[in-house]
TORMAR-530276 format. One record per residue (C-alpha): residue number from 1; z, y, x. Coordinates in steps of 0.05 Angstrom, whole numbers. Each point is the difference from the previous one (the first is absolute). Layout:
REM TORMAR-530276
+-----+--------+--------+--------+
:   k :     c3 :     c2 :     c1 :
+-----+--------+--------+--------+
: NUM :      Z :      Y :      X :
...
+-----+--------+--------+--------+
END
This chain:
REM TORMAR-530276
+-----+--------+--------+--------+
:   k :     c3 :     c2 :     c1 :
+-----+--------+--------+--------+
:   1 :  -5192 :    922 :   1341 :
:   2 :    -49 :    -47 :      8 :
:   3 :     18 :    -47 :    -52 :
:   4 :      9 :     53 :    -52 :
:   5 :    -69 :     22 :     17 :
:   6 :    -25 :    -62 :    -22 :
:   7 :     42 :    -15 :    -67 :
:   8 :    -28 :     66 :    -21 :
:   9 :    -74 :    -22 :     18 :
:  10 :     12 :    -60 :    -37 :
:  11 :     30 :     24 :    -60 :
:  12 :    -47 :     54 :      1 :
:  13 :    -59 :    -52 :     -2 :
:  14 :     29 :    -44 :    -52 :
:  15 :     10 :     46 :    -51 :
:  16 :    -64 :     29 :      4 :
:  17 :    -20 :    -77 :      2 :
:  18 :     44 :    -29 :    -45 :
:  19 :     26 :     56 :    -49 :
:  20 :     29 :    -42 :    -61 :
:  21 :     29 :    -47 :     55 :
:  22 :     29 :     50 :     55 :
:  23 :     29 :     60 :    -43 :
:  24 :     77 :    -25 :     27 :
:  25 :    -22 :    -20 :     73 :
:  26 :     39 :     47 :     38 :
:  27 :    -11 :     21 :     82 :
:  28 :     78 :    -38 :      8 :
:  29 :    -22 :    -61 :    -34 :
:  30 :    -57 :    -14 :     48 :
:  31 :     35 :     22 :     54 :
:  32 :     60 :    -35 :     -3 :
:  33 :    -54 :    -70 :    -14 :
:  34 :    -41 :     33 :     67 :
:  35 :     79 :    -11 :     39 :
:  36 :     18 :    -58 :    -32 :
:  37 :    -73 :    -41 :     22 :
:  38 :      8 :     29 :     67 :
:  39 :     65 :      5 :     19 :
:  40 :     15 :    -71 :    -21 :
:  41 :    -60 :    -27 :      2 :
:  42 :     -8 :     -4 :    -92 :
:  43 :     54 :    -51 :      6 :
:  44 :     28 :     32 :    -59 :
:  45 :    -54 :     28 :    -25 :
:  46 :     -5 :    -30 :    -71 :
:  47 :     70 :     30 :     -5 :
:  48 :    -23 :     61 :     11 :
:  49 :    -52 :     -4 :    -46 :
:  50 :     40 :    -24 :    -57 :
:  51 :     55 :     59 :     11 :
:  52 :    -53 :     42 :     -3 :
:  53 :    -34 :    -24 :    -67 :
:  54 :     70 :     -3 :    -31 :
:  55 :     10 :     70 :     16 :
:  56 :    -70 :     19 :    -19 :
:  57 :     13 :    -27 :    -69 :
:  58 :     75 :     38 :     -9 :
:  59 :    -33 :     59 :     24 :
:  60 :    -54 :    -11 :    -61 :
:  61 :     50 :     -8 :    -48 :
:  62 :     40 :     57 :     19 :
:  63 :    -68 :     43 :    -11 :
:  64 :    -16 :    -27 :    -67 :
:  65 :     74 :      8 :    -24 :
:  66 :     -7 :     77 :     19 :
:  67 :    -66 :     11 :    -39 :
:  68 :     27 :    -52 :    -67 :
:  69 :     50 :     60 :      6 :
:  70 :    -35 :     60 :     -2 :
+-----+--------+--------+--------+
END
């Protein structure tokens, strides 16, 4: 509970922060980063990171193939 309570605080502060950066940043995506740095210590952090960027960007692509559609 925790945990999720802070993903959303986060995300919640960096879109209002960051909105052409943070539109994709989802409450999963920083929690799953918030386990990974302290569960094990970010040892596979950059990992992490990179999964998450990768499916950041498919996720973009799947949105702008449904609008080049419509």
């Amino acid at each position: 509970m925790a945990l999720t309570s802070l993903a959303m605080l986060f995300v919640t502060e960096q879109r209002i922060n960051n909105k052409e950066y943070a539109l994709l940043l989802s409450y999963n995506d920083v929690r799953e980063l918030l386990v990974e740095q302290l569960a094990n210590d970010g040892r596979n952090i950059e990992a992490k990171i990179e999964q998450t960027v990768k499916r950041h960007q498919q996720r973009e692509k799947d949105i702008m193939r449904y609008y080049k559609n419509e």
